[in-house]
NUBAVEX-286388 format. One record per residue: residue number from 1; residue in three letters; x, y, z of N, C-alpha, C, O in turn. Coordinates in steps of 0.1 Angstrom, whole numbers. Atoms other than C-alpha are relative to their C-alpha. Layout:
BEGIN
[atom NUM; 'ALA'; [X; Y; Z]; [X; Y; Z]; [X; Y; Z]; [X; Y; Z]]
...
***
This chain:
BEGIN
[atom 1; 'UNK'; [-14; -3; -2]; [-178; -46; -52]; [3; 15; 0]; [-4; 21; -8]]
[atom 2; 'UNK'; [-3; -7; 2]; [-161; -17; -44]; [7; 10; -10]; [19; 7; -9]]
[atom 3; 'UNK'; [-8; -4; 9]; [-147; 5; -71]; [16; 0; 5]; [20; 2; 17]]
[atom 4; 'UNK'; [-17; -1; -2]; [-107; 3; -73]; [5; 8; 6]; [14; 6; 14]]
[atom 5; 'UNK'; [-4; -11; -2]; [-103; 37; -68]; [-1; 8; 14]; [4; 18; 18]]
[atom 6; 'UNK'; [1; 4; -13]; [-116; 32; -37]; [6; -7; 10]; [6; -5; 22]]
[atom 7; 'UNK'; [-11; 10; -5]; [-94; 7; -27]; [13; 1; 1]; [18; -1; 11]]
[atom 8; 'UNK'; [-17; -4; 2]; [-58; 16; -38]; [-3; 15; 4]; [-12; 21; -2]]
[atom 9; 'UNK'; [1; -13; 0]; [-55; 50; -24]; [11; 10; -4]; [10; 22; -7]]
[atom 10; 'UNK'; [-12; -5; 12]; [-19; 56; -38]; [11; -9; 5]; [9; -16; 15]]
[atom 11; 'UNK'; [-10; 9; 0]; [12; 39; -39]; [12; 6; 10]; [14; 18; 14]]
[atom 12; 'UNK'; [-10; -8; -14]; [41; 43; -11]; [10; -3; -8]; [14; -15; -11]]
[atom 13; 'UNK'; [-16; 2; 0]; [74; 52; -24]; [5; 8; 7]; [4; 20; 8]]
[atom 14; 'UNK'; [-10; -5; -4]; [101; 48; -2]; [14; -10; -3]; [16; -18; -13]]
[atom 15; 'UNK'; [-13; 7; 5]; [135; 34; -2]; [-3; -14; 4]; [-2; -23; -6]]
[atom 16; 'UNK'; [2; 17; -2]; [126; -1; 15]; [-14; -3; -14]; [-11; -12; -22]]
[atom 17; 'UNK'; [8; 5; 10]; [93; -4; -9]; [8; 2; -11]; [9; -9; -17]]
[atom 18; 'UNK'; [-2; 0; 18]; [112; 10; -42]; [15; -18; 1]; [18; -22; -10]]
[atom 19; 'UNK'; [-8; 9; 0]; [141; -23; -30]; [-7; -11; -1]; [-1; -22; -5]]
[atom 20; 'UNK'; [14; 9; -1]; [108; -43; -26]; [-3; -5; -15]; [-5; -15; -22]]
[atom 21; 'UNK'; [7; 5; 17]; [100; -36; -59]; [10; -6; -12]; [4; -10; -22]]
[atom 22; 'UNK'; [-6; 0; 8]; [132; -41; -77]; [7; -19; 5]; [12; -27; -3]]
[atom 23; 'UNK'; [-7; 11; -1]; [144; -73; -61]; [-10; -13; 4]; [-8; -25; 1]]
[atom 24; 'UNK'; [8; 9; 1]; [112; -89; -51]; [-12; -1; -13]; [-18; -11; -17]]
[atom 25; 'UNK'; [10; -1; 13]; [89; -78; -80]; [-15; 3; 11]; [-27; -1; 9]]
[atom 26; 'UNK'; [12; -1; -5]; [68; -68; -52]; [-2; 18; 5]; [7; 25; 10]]
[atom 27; 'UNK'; [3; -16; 1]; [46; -30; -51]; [-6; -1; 16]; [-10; -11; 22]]
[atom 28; 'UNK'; [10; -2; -10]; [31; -14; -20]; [-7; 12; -4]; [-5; 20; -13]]
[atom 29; 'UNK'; [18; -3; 1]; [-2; 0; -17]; [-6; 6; 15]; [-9; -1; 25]]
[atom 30; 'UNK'; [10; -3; -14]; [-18; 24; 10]; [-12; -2; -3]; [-17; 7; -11]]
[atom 31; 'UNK'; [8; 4; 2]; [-48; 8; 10]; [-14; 1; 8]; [-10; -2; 19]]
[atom 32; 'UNK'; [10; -3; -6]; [-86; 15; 25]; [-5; -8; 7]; [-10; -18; 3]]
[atom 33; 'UNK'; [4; 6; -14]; [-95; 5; 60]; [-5; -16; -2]; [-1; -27; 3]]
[atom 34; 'UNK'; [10; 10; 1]; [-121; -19; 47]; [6; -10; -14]; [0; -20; -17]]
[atom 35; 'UNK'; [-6; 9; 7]; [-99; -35; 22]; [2; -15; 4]; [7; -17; 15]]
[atom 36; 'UNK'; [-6; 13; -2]; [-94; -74; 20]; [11; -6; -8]; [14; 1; -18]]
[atom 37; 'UNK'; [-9; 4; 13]; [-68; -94; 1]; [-2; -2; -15]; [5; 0; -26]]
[atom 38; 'UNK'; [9; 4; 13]; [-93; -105; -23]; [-3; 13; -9]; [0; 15; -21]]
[atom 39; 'UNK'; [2; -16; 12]; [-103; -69; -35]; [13; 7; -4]; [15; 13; -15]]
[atom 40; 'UNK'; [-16; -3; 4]; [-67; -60; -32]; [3; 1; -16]; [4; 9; -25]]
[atom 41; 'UNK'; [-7; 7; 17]; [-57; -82; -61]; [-9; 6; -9]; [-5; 14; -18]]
[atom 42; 'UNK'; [8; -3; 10]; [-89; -76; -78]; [2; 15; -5]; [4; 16; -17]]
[atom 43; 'UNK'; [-4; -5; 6]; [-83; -41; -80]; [9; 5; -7]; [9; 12; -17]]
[atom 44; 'UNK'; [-15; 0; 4]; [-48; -41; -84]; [-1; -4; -20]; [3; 2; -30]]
[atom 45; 'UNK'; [-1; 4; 17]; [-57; -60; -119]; [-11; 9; -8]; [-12; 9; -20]]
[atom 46; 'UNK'; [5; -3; 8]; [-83; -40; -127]; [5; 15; -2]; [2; 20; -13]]
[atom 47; 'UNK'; [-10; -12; 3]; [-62; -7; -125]; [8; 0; -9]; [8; 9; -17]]
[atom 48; 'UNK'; [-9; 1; 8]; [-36; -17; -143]; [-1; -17; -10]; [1; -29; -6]]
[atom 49; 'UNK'; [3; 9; 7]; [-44; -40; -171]; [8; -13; -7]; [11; -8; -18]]
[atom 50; 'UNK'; [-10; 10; 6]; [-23; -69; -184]; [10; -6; 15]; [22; -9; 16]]
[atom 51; 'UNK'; [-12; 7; -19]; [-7; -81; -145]; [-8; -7; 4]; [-20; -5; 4]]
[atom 52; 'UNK'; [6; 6; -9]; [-15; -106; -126]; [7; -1; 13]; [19; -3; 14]]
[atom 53; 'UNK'; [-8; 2; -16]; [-10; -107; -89]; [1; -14; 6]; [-10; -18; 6]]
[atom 54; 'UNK'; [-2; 13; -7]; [1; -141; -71]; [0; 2; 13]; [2; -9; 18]]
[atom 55; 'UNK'; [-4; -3; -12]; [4; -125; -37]; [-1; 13; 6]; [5; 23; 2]]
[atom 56; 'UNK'; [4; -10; -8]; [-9; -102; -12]; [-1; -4; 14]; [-6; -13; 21]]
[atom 57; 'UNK'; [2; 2; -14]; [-2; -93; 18]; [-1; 12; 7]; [5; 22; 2]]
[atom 58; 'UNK'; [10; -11; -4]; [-20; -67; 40]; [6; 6; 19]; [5; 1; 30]]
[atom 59; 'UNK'; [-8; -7; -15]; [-2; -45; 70]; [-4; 10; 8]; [2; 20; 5]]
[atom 60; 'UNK'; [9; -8; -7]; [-24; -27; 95]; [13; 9; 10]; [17; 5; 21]]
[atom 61; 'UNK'; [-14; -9; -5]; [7; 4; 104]; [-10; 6; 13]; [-19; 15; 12]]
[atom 62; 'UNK'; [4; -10; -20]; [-6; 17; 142]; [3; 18; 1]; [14; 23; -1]]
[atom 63; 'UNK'; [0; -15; -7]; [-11; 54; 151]; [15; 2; 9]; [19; -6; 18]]
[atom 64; 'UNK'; [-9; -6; -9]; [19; 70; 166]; [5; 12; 4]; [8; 21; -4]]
[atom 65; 'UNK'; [-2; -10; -5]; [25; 93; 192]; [9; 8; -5]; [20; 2; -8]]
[atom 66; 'UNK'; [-12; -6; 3]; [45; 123; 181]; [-2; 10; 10]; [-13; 10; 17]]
[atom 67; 'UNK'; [-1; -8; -7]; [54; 152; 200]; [-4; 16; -6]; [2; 19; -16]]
[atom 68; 'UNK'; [-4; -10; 9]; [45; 186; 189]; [5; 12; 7]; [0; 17; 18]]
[atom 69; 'UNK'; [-9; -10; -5]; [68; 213; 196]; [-7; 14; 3]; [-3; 22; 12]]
[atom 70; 'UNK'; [7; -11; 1]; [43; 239; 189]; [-6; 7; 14]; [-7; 18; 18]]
[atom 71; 'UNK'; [7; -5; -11]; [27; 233; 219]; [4; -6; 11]; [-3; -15; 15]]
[atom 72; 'UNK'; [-11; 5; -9]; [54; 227; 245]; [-4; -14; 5]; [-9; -16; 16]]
[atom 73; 'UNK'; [-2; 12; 0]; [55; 193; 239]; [-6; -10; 4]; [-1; -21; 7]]
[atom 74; 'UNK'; [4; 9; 0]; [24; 177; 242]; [-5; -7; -12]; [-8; 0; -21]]
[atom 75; 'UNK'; [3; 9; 3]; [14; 149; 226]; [-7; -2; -11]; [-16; -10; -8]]
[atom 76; 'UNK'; [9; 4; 14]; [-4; 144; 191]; [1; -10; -6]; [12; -16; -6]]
[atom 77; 'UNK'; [-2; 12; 8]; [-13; 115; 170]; [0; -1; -15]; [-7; 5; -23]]
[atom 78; 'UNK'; [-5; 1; 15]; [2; 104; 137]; [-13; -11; -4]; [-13; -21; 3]]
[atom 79; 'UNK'; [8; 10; 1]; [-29; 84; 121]; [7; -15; -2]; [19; -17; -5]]
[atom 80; 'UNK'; [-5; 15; 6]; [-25; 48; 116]; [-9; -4; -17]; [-21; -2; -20]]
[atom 81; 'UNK'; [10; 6; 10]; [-34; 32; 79]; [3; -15; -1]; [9; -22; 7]]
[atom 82; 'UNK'; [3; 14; 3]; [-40; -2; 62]; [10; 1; -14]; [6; 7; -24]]
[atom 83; 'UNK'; [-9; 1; 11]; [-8; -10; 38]; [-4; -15; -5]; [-7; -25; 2]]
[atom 84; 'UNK'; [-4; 14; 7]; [-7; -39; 10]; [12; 0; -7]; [15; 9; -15]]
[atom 85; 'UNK'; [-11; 6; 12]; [24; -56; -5]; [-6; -8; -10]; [-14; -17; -7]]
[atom 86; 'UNK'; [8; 5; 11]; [12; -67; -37]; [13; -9; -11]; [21; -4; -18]]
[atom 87; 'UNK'; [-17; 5; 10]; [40; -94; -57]; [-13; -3; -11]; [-26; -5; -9]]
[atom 88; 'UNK'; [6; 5; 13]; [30; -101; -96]; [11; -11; -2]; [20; -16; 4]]
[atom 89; 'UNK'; [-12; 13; 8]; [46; -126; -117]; [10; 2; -4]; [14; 14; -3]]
[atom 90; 'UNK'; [-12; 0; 4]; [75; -131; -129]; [5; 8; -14]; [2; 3; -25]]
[atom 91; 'UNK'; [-2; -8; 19]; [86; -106; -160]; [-8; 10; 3]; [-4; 20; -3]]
[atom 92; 'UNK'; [8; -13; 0]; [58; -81; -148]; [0; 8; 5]; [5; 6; 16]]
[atom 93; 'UNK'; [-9; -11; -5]; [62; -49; -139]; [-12; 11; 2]; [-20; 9; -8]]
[atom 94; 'UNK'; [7; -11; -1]; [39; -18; -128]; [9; 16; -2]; [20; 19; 3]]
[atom 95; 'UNK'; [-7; -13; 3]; [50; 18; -140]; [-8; 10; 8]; [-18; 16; 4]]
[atom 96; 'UNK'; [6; -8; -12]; [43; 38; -107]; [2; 16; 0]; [-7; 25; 2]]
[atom 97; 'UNK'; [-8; -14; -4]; [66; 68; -107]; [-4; 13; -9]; [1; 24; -7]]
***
């Protein structure tokens, strides 16, 4: 198995994740290429000790074109990564921020 630290590569706060987190009890996770759901969870619990996760789900975000101004306006690529939503149980909580 992969180490954790390998796998979670940091946490995404934004406004739709931090409403994610407060109304579903669910975290997001930019997570590494080769990630599965299974290592997900696994490292999810083993980062943070005392959680369990019931639910993962795994969102492959697409590369997108941006423009760059620099260079009269051709074309550059914004990478694409590999996001997880990660829900725990009910009552539990991760301290992210």
């Amino acid at each position: 198995m992969i180490n954790a630290e390998q796998i979670i590569l940091k946490a995404v706060v934004t406004e739709k994740a931090t409403q994610a987190t407060s109304n579903l009890n669910s975290y997001t996770f930019k997570v590494s290429p080769g990630a599965n759901k299974i290592s997900v969870a696994q490292a999810v619990e083993k980062t943070f000790p005392n959680v369990n996760v019931t639910k993962v789900r795994i969102i492959n975000v697409r590369p997108k074109l941006k423009r760059d101004r620099t260079r009269r306006g051709q074309y550059g690529v914004k990478s694409g990564y590999k996001k997880a939503l990660v829900t725990l149980q009910a009552g539990q909580s991760l301290d992210i921020v």
